[in-house]
C-alpha positions as YAML, in Angstrom:
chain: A
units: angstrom
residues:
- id: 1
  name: UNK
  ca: [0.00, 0.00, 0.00]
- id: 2
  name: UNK
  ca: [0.93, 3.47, -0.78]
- id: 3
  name: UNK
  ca: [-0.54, 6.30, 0.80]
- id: 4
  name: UNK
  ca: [-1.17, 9.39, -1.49]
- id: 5
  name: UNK
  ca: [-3.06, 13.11, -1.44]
- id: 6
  name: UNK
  ca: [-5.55, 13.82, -3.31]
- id: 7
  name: UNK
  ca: [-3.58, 17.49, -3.65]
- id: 8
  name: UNK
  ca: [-0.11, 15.26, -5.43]
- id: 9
  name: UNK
  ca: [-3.01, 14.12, -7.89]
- id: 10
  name: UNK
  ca: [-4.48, 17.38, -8.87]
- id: 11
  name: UNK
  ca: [-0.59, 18.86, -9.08]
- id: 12
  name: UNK
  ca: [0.24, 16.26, -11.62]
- id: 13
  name: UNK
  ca: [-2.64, 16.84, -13.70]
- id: 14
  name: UNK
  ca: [-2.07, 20.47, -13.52]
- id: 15
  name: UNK
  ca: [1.61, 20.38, -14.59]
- id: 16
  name: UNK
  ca: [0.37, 18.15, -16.92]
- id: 17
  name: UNK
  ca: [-2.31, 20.29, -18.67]
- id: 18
  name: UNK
  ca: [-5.00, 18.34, -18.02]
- id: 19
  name: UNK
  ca: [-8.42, 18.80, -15.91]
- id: 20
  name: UNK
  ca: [-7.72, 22.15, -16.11]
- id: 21
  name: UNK
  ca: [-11.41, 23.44, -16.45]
- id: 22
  name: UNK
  ca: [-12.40, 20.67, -13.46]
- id: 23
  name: UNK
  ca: [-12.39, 22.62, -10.02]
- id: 24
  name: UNK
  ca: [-10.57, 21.37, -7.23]
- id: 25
  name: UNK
  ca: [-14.28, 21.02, -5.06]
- id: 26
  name: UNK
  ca: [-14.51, 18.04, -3.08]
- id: 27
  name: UNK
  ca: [-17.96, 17.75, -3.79]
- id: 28
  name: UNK
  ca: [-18.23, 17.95, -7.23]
- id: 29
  name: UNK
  ca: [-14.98, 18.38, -8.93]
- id: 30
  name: UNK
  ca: [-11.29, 16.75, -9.51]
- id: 31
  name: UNK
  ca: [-11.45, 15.80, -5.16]
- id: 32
  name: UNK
  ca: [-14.46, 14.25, -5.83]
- id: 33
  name: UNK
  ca: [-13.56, 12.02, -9.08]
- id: 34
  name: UNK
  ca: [-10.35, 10.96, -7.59]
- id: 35
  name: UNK
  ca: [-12.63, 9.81, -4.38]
- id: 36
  name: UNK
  ca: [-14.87, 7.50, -6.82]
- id: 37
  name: UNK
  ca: [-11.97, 6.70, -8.47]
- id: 38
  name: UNK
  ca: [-9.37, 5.48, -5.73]
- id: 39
  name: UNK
  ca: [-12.49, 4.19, -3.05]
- id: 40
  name: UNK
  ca: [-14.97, 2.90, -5.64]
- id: 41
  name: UNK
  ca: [-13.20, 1.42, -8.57]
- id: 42
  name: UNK
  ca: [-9.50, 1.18, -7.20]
- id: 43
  name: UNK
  ca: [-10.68, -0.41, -3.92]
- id: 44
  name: UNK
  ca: [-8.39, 1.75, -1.88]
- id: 45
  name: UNK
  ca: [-9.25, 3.88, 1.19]
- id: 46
  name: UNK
  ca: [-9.63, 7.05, 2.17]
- id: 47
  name: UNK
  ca: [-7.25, 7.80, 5.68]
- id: 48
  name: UNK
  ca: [-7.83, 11.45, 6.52]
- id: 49
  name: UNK
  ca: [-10.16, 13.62, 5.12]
- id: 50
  name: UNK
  ca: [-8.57, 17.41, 4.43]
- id: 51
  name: UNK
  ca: [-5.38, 17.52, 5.40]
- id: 52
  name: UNK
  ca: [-2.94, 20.94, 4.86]
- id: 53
  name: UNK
  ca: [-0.98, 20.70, 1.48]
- id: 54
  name: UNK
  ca: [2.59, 21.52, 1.65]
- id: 55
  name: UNK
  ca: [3.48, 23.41, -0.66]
- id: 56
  name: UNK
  ca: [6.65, 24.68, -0.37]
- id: 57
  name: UNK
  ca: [6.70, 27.48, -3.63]
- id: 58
  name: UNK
  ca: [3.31, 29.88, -3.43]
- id: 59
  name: UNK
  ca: [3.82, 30.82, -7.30]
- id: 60
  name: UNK
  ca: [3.38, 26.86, -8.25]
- id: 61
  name: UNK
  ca: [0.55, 27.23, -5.89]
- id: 62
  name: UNK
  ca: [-1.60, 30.04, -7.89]
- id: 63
  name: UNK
  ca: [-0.56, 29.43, -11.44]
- id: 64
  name: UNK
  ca: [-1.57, 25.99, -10.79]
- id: 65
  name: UNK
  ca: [-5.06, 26.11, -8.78]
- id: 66
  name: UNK
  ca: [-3.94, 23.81, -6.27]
- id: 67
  name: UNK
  ca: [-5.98, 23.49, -3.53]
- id: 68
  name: UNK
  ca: [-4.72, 24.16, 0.38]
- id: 69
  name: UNK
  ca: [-6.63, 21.05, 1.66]
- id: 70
  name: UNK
  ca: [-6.75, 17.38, 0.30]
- id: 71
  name: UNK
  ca: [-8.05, 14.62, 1.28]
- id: 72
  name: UNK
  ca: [-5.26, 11.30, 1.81]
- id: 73
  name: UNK
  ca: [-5.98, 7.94, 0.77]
- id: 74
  name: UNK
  ca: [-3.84, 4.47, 0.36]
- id: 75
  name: UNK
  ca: [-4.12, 2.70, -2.86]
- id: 76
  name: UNK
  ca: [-2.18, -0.29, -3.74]
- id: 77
  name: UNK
  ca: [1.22, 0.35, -5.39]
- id: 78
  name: UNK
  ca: [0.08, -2.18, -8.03]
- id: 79
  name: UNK
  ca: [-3.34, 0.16, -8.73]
- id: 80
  name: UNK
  ca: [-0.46, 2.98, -9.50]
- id: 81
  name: UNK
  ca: [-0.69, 2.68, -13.66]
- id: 82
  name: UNK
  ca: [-4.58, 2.68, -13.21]
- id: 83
  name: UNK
  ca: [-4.93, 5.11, -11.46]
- id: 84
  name: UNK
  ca: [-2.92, 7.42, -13.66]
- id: 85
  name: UNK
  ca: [-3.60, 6.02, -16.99]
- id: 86
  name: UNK
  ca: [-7.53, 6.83, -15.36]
- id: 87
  name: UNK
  ca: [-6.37, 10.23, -14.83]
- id: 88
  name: UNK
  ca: [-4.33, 11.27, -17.15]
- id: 89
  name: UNK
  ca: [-7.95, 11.21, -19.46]
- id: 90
  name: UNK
  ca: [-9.55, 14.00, -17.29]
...
């Protein structure tokens, strides 16, 4: 198992260009398809619920949208590809 925020997700995808027009909203955006994703199809688990992101350079924080809270989950390491190649889609 591999434990993993919600908030390293939505960085990649930013950096990455993609989900850009999804919001960061727990409810209804990217925190909430990476909850269905990981919990529901991935059969991992969600650990905390909105922990502080640490993000250690503010510019990467507003040209990227990231968000301050995430939630944490643990996933298995083999589930990694899936989870990305799911992603990387968005």
């Amino acid at each position: 198992m591999i434990r993993i925020g919600a908030d390293e997700l939505i960085l990649w995808l930013r950096k990455n260009g993609i989900a850009i027009n999804i919001t960061n909203d727990g409810r209804h955006g990217l925190g909430r398809l990476i909850y269905e994703l990981i919990v529901n199809q991935l059969g991992g688990q969600k650990v905390a619920h909105s922990r502080p992101s640490h993000w250690t350079n503010t510019t990467e924080y507003g040209r990227f949208n990231l968000p301050k809270t995430s939630a944490q989950y643990q996933i298995g390491i083999n589930r990694l590809d899936v989870l990305y190649s799911t992603i990387s889609t968005w």
